[in-house]
DRENMARSE-12268 format. One record per residue (C-alpha): residue in one letter; x, z, y. Coordinates in steps of 0.2 Angstrom, whole numbers, plus 5000, padded with zeros to 4 digits. Layout:
N
AXZY/...
***
This chain:
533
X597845264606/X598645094599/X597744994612/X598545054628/X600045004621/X600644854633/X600844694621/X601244514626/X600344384620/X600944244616/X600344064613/X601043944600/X600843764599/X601243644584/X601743484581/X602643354569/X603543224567/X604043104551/X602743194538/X603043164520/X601343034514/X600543114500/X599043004500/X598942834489/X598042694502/X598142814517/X599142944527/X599143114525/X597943224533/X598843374538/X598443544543/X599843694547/X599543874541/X600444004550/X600944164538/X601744304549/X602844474541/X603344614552/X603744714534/X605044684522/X604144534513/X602544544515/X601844394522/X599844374527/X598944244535/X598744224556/X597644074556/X597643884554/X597443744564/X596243604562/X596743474549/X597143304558/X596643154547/X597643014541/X599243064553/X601043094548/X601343144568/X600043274570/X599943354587/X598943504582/X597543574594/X597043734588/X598543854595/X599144014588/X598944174599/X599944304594/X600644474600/X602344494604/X603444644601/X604944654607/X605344804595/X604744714579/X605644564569/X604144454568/X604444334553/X603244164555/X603344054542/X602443864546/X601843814531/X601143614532/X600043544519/X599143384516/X597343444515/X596143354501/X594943454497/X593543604502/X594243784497/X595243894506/X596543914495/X597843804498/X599143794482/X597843644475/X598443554491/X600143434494/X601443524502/X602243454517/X603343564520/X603843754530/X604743814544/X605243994543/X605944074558/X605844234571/X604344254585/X606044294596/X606844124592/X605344034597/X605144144612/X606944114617/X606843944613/X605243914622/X605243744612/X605743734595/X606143584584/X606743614566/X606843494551/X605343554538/X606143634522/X605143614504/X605043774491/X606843754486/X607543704505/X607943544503/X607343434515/X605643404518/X606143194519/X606343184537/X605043284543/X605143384558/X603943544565/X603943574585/X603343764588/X603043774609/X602843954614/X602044014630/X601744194637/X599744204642/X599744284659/X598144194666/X596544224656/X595544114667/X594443974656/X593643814663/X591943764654/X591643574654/X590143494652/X590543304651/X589543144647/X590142954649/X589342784650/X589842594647/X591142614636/X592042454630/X591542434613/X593042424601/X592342414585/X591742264577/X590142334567/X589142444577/X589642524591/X591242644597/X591542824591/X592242904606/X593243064610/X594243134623/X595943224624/X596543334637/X598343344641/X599543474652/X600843394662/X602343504655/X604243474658/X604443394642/X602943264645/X601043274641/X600543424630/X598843404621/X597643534627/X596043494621/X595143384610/X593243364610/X592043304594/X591843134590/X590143054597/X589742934583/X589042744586/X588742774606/X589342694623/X588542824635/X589242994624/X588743154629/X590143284622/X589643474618/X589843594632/X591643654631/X592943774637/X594843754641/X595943884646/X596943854660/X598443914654/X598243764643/X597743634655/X598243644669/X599843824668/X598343884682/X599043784694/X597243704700/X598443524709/X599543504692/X598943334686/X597843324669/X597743164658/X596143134649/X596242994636/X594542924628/X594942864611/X593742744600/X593942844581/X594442774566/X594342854548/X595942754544/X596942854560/X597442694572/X596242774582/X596042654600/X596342684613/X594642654625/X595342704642/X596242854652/X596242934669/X597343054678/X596543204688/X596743414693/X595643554692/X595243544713/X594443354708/X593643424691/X592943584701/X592243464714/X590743424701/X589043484701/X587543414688/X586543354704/X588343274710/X589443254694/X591243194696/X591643044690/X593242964683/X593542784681/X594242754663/X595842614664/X596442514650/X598342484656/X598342324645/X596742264645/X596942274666/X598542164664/X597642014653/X595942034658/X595541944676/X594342024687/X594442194675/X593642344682/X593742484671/X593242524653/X592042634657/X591442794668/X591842974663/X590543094673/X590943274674/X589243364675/X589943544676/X591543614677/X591543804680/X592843924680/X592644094672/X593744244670/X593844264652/X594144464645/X595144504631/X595044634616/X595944744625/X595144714641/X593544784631/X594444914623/X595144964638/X593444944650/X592545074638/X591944974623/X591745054604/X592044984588/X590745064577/X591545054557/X590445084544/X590945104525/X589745014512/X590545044494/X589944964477/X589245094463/X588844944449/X589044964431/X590344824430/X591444934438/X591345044422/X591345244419/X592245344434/X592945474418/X593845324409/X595445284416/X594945074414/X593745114427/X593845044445/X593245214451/X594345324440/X595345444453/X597045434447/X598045614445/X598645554463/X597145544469/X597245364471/X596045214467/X595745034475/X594245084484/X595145234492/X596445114496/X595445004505/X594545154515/X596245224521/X597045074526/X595544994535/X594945144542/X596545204547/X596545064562/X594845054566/X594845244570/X595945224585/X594445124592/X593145244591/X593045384601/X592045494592/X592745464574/X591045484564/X590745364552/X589345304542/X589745284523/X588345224511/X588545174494/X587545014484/X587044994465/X587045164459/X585345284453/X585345424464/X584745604461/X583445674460/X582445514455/X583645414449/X582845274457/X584245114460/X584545124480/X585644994488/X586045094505/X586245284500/X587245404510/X588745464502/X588445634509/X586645614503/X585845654519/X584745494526/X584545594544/X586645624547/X587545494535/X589145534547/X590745574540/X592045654553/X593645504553/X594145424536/X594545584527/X592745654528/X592145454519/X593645484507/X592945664503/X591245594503/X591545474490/X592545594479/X590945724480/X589645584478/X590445494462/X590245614450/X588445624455/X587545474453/X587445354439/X588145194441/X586845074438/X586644864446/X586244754454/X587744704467/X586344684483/X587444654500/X585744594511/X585144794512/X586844854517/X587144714531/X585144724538/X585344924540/X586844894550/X586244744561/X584644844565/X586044974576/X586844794580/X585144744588/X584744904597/X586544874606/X586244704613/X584744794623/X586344884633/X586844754649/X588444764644/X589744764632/X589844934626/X589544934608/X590244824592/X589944854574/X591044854561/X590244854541/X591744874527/X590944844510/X592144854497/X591544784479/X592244744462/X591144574457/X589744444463/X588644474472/X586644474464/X585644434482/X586644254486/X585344194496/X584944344505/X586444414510/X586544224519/X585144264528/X585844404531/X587444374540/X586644234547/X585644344556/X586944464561/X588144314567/X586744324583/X587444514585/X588844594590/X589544654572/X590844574562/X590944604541/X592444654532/X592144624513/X593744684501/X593644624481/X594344764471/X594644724452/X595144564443/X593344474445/X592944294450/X592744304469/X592344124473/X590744154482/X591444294492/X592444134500/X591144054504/X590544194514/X591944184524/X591644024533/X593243954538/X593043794531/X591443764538/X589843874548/X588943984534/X587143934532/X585644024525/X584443944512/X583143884524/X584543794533/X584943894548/X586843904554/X587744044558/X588044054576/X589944124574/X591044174556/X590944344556/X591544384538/X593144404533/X593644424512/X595144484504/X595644524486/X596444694486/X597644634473/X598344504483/X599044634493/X599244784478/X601244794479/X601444754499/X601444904511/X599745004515/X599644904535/X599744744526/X597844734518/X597344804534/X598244664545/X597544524535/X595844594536/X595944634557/X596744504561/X595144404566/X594144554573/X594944564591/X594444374594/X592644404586/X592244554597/X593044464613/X592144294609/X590444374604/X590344464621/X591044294630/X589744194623/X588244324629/X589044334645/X589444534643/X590744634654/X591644774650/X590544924652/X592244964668/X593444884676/X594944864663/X596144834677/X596044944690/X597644854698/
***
């Protein structure tokens, strides 16, 4: 099984220097995207950081986690971009510039600064990118709860906007660990509950001393500086809520031209808990299983299975998109789940004998055992069921996603972390229930299942973006937010002419941190001990 295979992990942190400005009357807000290949020139998306506004210096906080393989050429490719606008595509954003390079060089560098290159590798003006690379060894996470009071005020209208950064003392100087939210118009803040790793904070060295810096913001980005203290975990761990740790914030040059200064205010840390956080593997390992089900379109607009224009047309290969997508997202998944039956149902179609329009039918037909043994019995499901029901509208996800949160619900009854769904739809258009499938997944963002949608055809897949909330928490139509983004989209024809793992990479690659996040957030173990050491 692939997941007892040892792999290091890895974390990258970003930063730059000298950014090209894009923007007329302010800086550029930056963000870095991070495209990996292991293949010949495939490239597919890791992640992205938080954009940083009005910077041309941006030290970035979200980091990259990635697993290393020796064995394996990892191509990265930093790609920076000056951030103006909603979507999630970025070509209608300014490009700042790319780094391409090797995992193993940043690995061997440990730190490494290179000049950012733009499409034709010239010079990115004098811009520069800094990739640190850390192995994660400690999976230990601090939670915070922190509030502050009598902050100097530094604003002239209304009141100050604080945050606070975290910093690592590294060999190099003071690495940024953590930012929290901004408290808007308030002297006496109360941040969010937070966690920090403490790999990030602190190396899990409990004396290593931690700056914390509490920062007035501004929109323009000459964000002031309010105060900042110096501590260690041993100090922070001291706190309770009945007894909360508290840290004087000093302003270094206020002190020197104020007489009689005391400090610029109080930071009072009411919790600060430390909790061994499991990975995927660690639930993998400890007994979990990934349950995948297959959900696939039978609409019209895909048009007549017999003609070869049609989406569903089997080729004399025996190949179509939506096979594609089954084998290539199945194919991984089934390492996962120990009994390799999976659920398929398709959507849109007028079934036999009635042909009523149903929007969760089995493939197989049979509502008491929709099971298929591993991805070849959904492939030859689908290829028995197609020529037998008529292909019909309209393109309703909600019924599909409820069927598979009401399993999702019955798991979370279990007291621990022993079950995790997984729904593949796989569809050729937009989608008909908008506002229910929102409801929908905002539902199922409270459950331990993830959704996997894949656009197969050449149709309009905007709203299927905005599905996929990475630019922002997905709500439903009466306003409620999801709790976590647990969809993921892909167009199949961004990957038609790159090798079969690719599609399946780019669609995966945020499942292991949604299955070991959901289970962290309810407090779950592993249903065993992953490490019997």
């Amino acid at each position: 099984m692939a997941a007892t295979q040892c792999v290091t992990k890895v974390e990258l942190t970003v930063s730059c220097e000298n950014l090209l400005d894009k923007d007329i009357g302010s800086k550029s807000d930056p963000m870095c995207s991070l495209l990996m290949s292991s293949t010949d020139s495939q490239w597919y998306e890791v992640g992205r950081t938080e954009q940083v506004q009005n910077c041309l210096c941006p030290k970035f906080a979200k980091k990259f986690v990635i697993d290393y393989y020796f064995e394996i050429v990892q191509k990265l490719k930093f790609g920076i971009y000056d951030i103006d606008n909603k979507t999630i595509d970025l070509s209608d954003d300014d490009f700042l510039g790319e780094l391409e390079c090797t995992l193993g060089q940043v690995v061997s560098s440990k730190k490494l600064t290179r000049p950012l290159l733009l499409k034709k590798k010239s010079p990115a003006g004098k811009g520069t990118i800094t990739i640190s690379a850390e192995e994660i060894k400690d999976n230990r996470v601090a939670n915070f709860e922190v509030e502050a009071r009598k902050l100097d005020n530094k604003d002239f209208f209304g009141k100050s906007d604080p945050y606070l950064e975290f910093y690592k003392q590294t060999a190099t100087g003071w690495q940024l660990a953590h930012r929290t939210e901004v408290v808007n118009n308030n002297l006496n803040p109360t941040w969010k509950p937070f966690r920090i790793t403490l790999r990030s904070l602190c190396g899990g060295d409990m004396d290593k001393p931690i700056k914390v810096e509490c920062y007035d913001y501004d929109n323009d980005g000459s964000h002031d500086l309010i105060g900042t203290f110096e501590t260690t975990m041993t100090r922070f761990q001291q706190a309770s809520r009945s007894s909360p740790a508290e840290f004087e914030c000093m302003n270094s040059k206020k002190k020197q031209k104020k007489k009689g200064y005391k400090n610029s205010g109080v930071v009072s840390v009411k919790l600060c808990q430390v909790v061994k956080e499991y990975t995927f593997l660690d639930y993998i390992m400890g007994g979990c299983q990934i349950n995948f089900t297959v959900a696939i379109d039978f609409t019209g607009s895909n048009g007549d299975p017999k003609s070869p224009q049609s989406l569903h047309y089997i080729s004399p290969q025996g190949v179509n998109e939506y096979l594609s997508a089954i084998w290539s997202v199945g194919n991984v998944i089934q390492d996962y789940d120990s009994d390799k039956m999976f659920p398929a149902f398709g959507f849109g179609a007028q079934i036999p004998p009635t042909w009523q329009v149903s929007h969760e039918f089995p493939l197989n037909f049979n509502p008491s055992n929709p099971f298929c043994t591993g991805v070849e019995g959904v492939v030859e499901a689908y290829r028995v069921c197609l020529p037998q029901v008529k292909l019909y509208g309209p393109t309703n996800f909600s019924p599909i996603i409820n069927h598979v949160a009401c399993f999702a619900k019955q798991a979370l009854q279990q007291t621990t972390a022993s079950q995790y769904y997984v729904l593949l739809i796989i569809t050729d258009g937009v989608i008909t229930d908008m506002d229910d499938t929102r409801s929908a997944i905002v539902n199922a963002s409270r459950l331990p299942m993830s959704i996997i949608i894949i656009g197969v055809g050449g149709a309009d897949f905007t709203a299927m973006e905005f599905l996929d909330g990475d630019d922002g928490r997905l709500r439903s139509q009466t306003g409620e937010t999801a709790m976590r983004d647990i969809v993921q989209f892909v167009p199949y024809r961004q990957f038609e002419k790159a090798p079969c793992q690719a599609l399946a990479q780019s669609v995966l690659a945020e499942l292991p941190q949604q299955v070991a996040s959901f289970f962290s957030l309810f407090k779950l173990k592993p249903p065993r001990d992953p490490s019997p050491s």
